[in-house]
KOLMIDO-352064 format. One record per residue (C-alpha): residue number from 1; x, y, z. Coordinates in steps of 0.2 Angstrom, whole numbers. Each point is the difference from the previous one (the first is absolute). Layout:
{NUM,{X,Y,Z}};
...
% end
This chain:
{1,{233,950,1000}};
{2,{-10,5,-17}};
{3,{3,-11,-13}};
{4,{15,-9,7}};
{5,{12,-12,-12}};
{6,{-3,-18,8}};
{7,{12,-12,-2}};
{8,{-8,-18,3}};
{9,{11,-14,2}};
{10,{0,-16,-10}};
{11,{3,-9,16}};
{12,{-17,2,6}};
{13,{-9,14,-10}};
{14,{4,10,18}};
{15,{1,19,-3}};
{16,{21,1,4}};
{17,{3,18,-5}};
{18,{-11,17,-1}};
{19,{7,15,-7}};
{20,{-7,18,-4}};
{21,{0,4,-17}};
{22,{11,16,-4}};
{23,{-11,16,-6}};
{24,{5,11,-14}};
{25,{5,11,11}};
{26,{13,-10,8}};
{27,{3,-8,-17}};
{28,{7,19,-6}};
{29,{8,2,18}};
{30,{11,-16,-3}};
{31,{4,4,-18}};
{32,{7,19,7}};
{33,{10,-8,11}};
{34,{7,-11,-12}};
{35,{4,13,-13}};
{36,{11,11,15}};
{37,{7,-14,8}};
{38,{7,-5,-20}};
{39,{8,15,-4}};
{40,{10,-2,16}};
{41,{3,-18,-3}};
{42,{8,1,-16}};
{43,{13,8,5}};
{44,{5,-12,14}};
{45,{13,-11,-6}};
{46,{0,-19,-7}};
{47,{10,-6,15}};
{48,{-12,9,13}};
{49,{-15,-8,-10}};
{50,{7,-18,0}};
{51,{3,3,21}};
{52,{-17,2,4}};
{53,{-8,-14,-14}};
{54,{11,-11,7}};
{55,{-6,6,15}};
{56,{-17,-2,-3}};
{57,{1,-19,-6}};
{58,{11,-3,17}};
{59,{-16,6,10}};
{60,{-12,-10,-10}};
{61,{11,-17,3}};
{62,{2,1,15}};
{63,{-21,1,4}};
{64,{-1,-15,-13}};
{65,{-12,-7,17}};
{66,{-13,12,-1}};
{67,{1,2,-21}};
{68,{0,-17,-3}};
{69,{-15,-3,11}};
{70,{-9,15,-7}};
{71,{4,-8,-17}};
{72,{-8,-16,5}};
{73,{-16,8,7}};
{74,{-3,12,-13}};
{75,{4,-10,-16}};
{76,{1,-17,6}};
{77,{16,-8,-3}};
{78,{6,-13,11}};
{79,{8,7,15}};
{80,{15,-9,-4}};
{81,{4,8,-18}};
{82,{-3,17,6}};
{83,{18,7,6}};
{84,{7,-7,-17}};
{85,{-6,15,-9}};
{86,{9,13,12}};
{87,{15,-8,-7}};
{88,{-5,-1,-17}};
{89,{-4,20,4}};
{90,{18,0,6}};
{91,{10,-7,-12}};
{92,{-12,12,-14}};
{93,{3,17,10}};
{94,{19,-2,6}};
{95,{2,-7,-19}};
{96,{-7,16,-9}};
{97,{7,11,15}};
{98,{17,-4,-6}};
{99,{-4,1,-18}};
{100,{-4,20,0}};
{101,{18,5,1}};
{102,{1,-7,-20}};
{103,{-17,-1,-4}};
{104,{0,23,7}};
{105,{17,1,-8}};
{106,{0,16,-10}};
{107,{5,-4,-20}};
{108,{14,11,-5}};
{109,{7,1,-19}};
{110,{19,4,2}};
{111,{6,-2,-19}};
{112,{-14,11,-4}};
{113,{6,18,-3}};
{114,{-9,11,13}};
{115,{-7,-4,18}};
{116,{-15,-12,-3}};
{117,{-6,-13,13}};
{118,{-18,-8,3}};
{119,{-6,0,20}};
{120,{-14,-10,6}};
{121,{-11,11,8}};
{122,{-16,-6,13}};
{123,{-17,0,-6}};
{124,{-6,7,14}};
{125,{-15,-7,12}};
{126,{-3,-19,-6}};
{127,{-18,-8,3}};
{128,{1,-18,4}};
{129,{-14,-13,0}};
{130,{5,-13,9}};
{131,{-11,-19,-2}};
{132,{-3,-12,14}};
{133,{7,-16,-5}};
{134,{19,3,3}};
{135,{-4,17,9}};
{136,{20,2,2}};
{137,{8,-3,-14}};
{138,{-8,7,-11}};
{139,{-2,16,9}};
{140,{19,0,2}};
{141,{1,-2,-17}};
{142,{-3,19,-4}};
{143,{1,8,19}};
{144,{21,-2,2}};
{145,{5,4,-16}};
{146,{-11,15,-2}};
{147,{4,7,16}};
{148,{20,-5,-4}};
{149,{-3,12,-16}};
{150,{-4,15,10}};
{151,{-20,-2,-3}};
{152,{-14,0,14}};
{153,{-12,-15,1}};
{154,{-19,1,6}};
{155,{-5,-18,3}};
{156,{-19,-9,-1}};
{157,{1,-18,3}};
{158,{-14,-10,-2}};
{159,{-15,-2,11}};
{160,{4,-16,4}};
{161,{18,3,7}};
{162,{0,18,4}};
{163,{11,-2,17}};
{164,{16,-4,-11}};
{165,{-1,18,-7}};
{166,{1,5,19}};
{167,{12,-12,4}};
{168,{10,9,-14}};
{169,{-3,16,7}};
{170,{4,-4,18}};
{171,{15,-8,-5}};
{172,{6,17,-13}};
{173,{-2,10,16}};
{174,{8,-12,10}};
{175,{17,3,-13}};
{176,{-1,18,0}};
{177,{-9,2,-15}};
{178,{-4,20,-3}};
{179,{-19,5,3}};
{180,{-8,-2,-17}};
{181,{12,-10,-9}};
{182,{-12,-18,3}};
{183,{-18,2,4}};
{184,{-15,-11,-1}};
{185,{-19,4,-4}};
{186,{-15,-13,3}};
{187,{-10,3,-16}};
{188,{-18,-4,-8}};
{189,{3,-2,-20}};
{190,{-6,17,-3}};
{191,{11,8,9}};
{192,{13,-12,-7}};
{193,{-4,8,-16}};
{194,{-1,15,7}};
{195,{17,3,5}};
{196,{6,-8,-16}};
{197,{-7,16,-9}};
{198,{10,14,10}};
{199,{13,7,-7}};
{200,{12,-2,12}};
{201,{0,-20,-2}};
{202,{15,-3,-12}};
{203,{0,-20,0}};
{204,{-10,-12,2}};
{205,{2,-21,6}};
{206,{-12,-11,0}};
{207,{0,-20,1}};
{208,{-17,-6,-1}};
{209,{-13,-8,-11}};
{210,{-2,5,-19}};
{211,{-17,9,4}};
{212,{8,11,15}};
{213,{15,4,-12}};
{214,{-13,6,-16}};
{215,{-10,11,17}};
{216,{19,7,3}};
{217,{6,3,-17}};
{218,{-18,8,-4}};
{219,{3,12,15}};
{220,{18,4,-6}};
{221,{-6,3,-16}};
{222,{1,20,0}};
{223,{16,-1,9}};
{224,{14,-3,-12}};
{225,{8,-7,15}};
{226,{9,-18,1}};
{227,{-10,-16,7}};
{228,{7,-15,3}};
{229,{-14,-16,1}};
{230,{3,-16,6}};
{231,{-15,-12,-3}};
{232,{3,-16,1}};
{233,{2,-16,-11}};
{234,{-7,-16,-5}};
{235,{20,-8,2}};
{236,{3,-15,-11}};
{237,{13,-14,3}};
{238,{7,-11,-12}};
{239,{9,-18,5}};
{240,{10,-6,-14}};
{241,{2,-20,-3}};
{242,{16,3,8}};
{243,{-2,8,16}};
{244,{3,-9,19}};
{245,{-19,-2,1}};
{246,{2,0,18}};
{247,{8,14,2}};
{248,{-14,9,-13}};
{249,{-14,-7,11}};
{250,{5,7,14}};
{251,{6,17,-6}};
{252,{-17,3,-12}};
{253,{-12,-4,15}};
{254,{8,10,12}};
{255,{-2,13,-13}};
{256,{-17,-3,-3}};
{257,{-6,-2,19}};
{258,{11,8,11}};
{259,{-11,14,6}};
{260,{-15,-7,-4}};
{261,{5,5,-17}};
{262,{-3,16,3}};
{263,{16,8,-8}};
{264,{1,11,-15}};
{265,{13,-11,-9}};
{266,{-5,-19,9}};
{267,{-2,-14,-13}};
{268,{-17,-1,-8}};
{269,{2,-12,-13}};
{270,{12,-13,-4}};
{271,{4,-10,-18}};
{272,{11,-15,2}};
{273,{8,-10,-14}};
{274,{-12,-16,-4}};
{275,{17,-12,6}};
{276,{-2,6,16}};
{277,{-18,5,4}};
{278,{-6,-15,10}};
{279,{14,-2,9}};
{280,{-2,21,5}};
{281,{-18,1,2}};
{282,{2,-18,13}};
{283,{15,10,8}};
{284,{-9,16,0}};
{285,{-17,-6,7}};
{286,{9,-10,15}};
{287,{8,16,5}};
{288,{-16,14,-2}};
{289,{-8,-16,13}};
{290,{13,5,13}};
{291,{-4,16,4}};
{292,{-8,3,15}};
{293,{-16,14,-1}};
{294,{-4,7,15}};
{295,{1,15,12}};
{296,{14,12,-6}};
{297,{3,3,18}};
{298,{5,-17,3}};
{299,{17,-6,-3}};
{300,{-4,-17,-7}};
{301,{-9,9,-16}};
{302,{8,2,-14}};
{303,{-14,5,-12}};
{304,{-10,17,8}};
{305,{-19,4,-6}};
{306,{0,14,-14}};
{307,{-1,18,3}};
{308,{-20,-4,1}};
{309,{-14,-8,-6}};
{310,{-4,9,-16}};
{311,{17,-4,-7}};
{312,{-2,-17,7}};
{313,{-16,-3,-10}};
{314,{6,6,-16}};
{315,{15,-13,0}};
{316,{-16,-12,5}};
{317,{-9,4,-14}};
{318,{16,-1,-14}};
{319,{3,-19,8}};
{320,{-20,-3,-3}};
{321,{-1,7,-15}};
{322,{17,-9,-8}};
{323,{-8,-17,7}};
{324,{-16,3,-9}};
{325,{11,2,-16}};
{326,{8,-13,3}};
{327,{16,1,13}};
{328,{6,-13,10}};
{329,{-1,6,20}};
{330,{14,-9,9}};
{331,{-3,3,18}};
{332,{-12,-4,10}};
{333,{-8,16,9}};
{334,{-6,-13,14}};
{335,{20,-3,5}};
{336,{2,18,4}};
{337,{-15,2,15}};
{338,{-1,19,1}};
{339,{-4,3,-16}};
{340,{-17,7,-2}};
{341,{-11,6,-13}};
{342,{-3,21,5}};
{343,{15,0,9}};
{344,{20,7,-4}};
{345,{6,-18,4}};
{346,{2,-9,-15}};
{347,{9,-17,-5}};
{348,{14,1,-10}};
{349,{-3,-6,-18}};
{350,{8,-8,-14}};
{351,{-10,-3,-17}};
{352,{6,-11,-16}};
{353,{-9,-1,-16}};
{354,{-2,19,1}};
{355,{3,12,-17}};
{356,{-1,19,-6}};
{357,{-18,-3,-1}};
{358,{-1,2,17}};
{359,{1,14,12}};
{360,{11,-10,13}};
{361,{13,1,-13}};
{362,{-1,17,-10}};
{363,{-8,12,15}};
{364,{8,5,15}};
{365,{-3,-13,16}};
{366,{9,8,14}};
{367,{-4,-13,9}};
{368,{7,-19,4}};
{369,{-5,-9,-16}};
{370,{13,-4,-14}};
{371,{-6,-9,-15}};
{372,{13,-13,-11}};
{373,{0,-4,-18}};
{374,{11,-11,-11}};
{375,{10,7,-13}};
{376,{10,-9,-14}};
{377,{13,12,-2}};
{378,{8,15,3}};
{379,{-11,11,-15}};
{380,{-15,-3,8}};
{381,{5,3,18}};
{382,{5,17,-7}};
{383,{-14,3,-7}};
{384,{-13,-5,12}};
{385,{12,10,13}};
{386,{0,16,-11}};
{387,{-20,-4,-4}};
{388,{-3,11,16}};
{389,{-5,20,3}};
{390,{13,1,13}};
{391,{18,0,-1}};
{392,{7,3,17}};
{393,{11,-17,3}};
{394,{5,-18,-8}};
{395,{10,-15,5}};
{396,{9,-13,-9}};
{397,{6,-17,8}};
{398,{12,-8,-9}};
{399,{19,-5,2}};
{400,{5,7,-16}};
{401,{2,19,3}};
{402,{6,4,-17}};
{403,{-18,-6,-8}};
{404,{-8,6,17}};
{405,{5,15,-6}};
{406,{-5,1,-18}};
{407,{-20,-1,7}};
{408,{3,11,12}};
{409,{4,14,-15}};
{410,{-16,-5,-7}};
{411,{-12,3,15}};
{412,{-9,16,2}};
{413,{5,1,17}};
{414,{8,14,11}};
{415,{12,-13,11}};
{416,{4,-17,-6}};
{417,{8,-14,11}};
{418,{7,-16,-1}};
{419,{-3,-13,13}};
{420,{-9,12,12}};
{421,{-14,11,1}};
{422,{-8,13,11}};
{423,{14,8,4}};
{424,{6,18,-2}};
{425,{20,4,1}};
{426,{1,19,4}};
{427,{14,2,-13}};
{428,{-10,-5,-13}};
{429,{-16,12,-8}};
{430,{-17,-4,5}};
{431,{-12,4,-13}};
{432,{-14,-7,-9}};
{433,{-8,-1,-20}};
{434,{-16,1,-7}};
{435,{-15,-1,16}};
{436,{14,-2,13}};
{437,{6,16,-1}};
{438,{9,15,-5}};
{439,{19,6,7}};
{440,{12,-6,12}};
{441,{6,-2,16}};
{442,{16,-8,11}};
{443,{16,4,-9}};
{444,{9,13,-5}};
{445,{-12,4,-14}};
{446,{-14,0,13}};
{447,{7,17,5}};
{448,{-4,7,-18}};
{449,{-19,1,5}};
{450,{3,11,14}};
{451,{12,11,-5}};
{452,{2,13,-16}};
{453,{14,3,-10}};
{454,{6,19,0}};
{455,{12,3,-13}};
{456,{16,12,5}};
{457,{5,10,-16}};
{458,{15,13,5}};
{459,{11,12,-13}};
{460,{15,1,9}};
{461,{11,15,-2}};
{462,{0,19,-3}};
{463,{-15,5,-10}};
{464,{2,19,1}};
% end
């Protein structure tokens, strides 16, 4: 195979998948089909549409075995976290499956003299640029309701977890999906760009890091067509002097670890009201000790290694550098044998004493590190949440809403919670601010990105 895509998994650094990379030639083959098989599918109706995507997410659940072990092996989450994104995939898909009948719903003007109405017309073939971190849902993010909207989607997942772009496919044909409507391509990044440039390309969605979202938006420059970027975050969480500290542990470090911390929106830094920051940090500390770092095939490990070791060794070097500046390191890397210098395995890690100063608290870690300061008030927790150059989410915890609130309005933030984190409801918009991001997804307003409005303007009666 000439230069082949290789997939090695964090496991073992084994070589797990080898694929051909498509050529422009078969790049312009795909992007042919996809125009023909659109124009056909546009005209197929909302409830056919929503028969076969429901169909599609069937087929997928009901091979959660084989995904969720592909999962494990090509990314490295623990074996027994893996089938909980197929139903997070679920809930997202039927959820914006049934939202096309409104979110489609042609605008009519009936006290306006005249016949005037707005339709919402398909863009045409969509481009999406799936990452490999939660290679399902964020994928589905943009695959269903494009294909719900009457477009046609190509598909290139990443190189690490290129078989869930043919577990899509399989399961598309499996549901009757017309030839065309869903295809994937393995690509190399100039081809990436490549097809980005041709004219026929109408949308473009990308979740990925801020320097793979500048490549995109340069090769869409000329376009004047519509890209949507998702692009991460460094996710702040704020715990008021009047929260259940508990509960706040708990929820905050499973937002900051759960996948190795490998999530676009996963807690990355915490501030916490001076009242309650020793009795946090004791609370927090005790539970980061519990998790168990190991082989994501085994079931007893509930912390994976990271996708590999270059990521791995970045996170090493924010927690190095932080300590030389003066962090406080609160877990012993000896308690946690697997991890190893050079390695994806890495211990979890939880630093006080940290500040802005630092890169562990102002530059993206995507890793399982969260650093804690102590805040006096709720001023400077805003401000040192805000003092960030992404925007993509933000917690509160606190048991008075109304105030929890009042912050939340002050946050430059695309999703605000309140006493969770991490999470994304499919009835709500998912979107991002300043480096996290441009456009939207989920919702009935994530429709608006892959559909046009064509205004209807008709003199009725005799004109002769």
């Amino acid at each position: 195979m000439n230069n082949p895509q290789v997939t090695r998994s964090p496991i073992d650094d084994s070589i797990y998948v080898e694929r051909r990379l498509a050529s422009k030639t078969e790049i312009q083959q795909v992007v042919n089909q996809a125009i023909s098989a659109q124009k056909v599918w546009r005209k197929s109706s909302l409830t056919h549409r929503a028969e076969v995507c429901n169909a599609m997410v069937d087929t997928l659940i009901s091979n959660g075995d084989e995904i969720a072990e592909q999962l494990c092996w090509m990314m490295g989450r623990p074996i027994r976290y893996c089938k909980n994104e197929l139903a997070g995939m679920a809930e997202r898909a039927r959820f914006m499956i049934n939202e096309a009948n409104s979110a489609l719903t042609t605008m009519n003007f009936p006290e306006i003299k005249g016949l005037r109405y707005i339709k919402h017309e398909p863009l045409g073939v969509v481009f999406v640029i799936a990452p490999w971190n939660y290679p399902y849902l964020t994928a589905i993010n943009t695959i269903v309701p494009a294909i719900m909207a009457g477009n046609s989607v190509i598909l290139k997942h990443s190189a690490q977890t290129p078989l869930c772009a043919e577990q899509f496919a399989s399961a598309f044909e499996q549901a009757g999906l017309a030839k065309g409507v869903f295809q994937y391509l393995h690509l190399s990044h100039e081809n990436t760009e490549h097809i980005i440039q041709q004219h026929l390309i109408k949308h473009v969605a990308f979740t990925g890091s801020v320097a793979g979202g500048e490549a995109i938006e340069q090769a869409a420059s000329t376009r004047f067509i519509s890209v949507g970027l998702e692009l991460g975050g460094k996710d702040p969480a704020y715990v008021r002097q009047d929260a259940n500290i508990t509960y706040a542990v708990a929820t905050c470090i499973d937002g900051a670890f759960f996948n190795s911390g490998q999530s676009c929106c996963a807690i990355e830094r915490i501030y916490v009201h001076e009242s309650i920051y020793d009795d946090f940090v004791k609370q927090a500390v005790a539970l980061v000790k519990q998790y168990v770092l190991g082989r994501p095939d085994k079931m007893r490990t509930t912390l994976g290694p990271m996708v590999n070791a270059k990521s791995a060794g970045f996170v090493r070097k924010q927690v190095l550098d932080a300590i030389k500046q003066g962090a406080i390191a609160h877990i012993d890397e000896t308690e946690f044998p697997l991890n190893k210098h050079g390695s994806p395995y890495l211990a979890p890690q939880l630093l006080t004493n940290v500040d802005h100063s630092m890169s562990v608290m102002v530059d993206e870690s995507f890793g399982p590190v969260v650093g804690i300061m102590k805040v006096e008030n709720d001023e400077q927790a805003i401000y040192l949440m805000n003092d960030s150059e992404f925007g993509l989410t933000a917690s509160v915890f606190t048991q008075n809403i109304e105030q929890g609130i009042t912050i939340g309005e002050q946050l430059d933030t695309g999703t605000f919670f309140i006493n969770r984190c991490d999470y994304l409801h499919p009835e709500l918009a998912w979107t991002g601010v300043k480096k996290s991001g441009r456009g939207c997804s989920l919702s009935a307003m994530g429709y608006q990105a892959l559909t046009r409005p064509k205004s209807f303007h008709i003199k009725e009666g005799s004109i002769t």
